[in-house]
N, C-alpha and C positions, 0 to 999 in steps of 0.2 A: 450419512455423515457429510454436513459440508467440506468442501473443499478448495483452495485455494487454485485458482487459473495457473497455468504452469507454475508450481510450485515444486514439482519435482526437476525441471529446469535451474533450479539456483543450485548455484555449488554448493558443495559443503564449507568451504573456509571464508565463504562471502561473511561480513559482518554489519554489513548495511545492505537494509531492505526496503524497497520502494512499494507500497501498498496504493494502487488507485483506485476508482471504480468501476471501471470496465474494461471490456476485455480488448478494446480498441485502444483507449491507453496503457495499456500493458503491455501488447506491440510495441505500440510506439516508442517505450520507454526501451524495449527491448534492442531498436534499431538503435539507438541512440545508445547503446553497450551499458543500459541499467539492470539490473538484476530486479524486475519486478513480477508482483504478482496481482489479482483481482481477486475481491471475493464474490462468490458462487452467484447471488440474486445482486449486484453492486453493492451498495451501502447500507442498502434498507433493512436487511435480515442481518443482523449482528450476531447470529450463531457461534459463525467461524471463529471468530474471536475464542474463545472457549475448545472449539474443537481441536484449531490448529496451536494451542498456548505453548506446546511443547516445539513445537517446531519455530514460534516467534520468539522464543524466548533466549533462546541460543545467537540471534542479532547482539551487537554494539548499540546499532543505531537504525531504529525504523522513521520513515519517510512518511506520512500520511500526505496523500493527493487526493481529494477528493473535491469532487463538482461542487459548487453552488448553489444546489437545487436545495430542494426541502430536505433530500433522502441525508446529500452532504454533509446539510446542517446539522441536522440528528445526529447523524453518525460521530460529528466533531467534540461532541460531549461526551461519547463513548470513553468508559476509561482507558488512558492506553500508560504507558509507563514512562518515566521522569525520563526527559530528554526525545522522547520523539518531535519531529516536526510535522506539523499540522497547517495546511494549506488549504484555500479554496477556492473558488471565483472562474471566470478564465483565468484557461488554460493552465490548468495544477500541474502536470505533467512541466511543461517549460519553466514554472516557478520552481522545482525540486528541483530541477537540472540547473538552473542559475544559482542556487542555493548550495552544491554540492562542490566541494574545495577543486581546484582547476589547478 
């Protein structure tokens, strides 16, 4: 069963979720006191999505980060639900963080 990169790390009362694709911005988003997670093969294998629905579904507000690359782009059409934010290019990580109320 796939599973999300530290995903037993988010709190329970969190209500925004930062999903990227790897497990280097996931850190990073971590240092930066974001409540993120990765999925398992990056973007490519959309599994998770399905595996984890129960544990996404309980968010306000999911963050979508992902790269640029092909896997990215694919991934970006994946369904995700009304009001998530959906980002990509350089540096998705720094675009969710600017994007996130201050």
């Amino acid at each position: 069963m796939p599973c999300l990169f530290v995903r037993d790390l988010v709190s329970k009362d969190a209500d925004t979720l930062l999903i990227v694709a790897g497990e280097l911005d996931c850190l990073v988003a971590w240092q930066y006191g974001l409540e993120a997670v990765s999925g398992p093969s990056g973007v490519a294998d959309l599994r998770w999505i399905g595996e984890e629905w129960d544990f996404l579904k309980r968010f306000k507000r999911l963050l979508l980060a992902f790269d640029g690359d092909e896997a990215g782009s694919i991934s970006r059409v994946a369904p995700c639900r009304p009001g998530a934010f959906v980002t990509s290019g350089v540096s998705p990580v720094l675009r969710c963080l600017l994007a996130l109320p201050h």
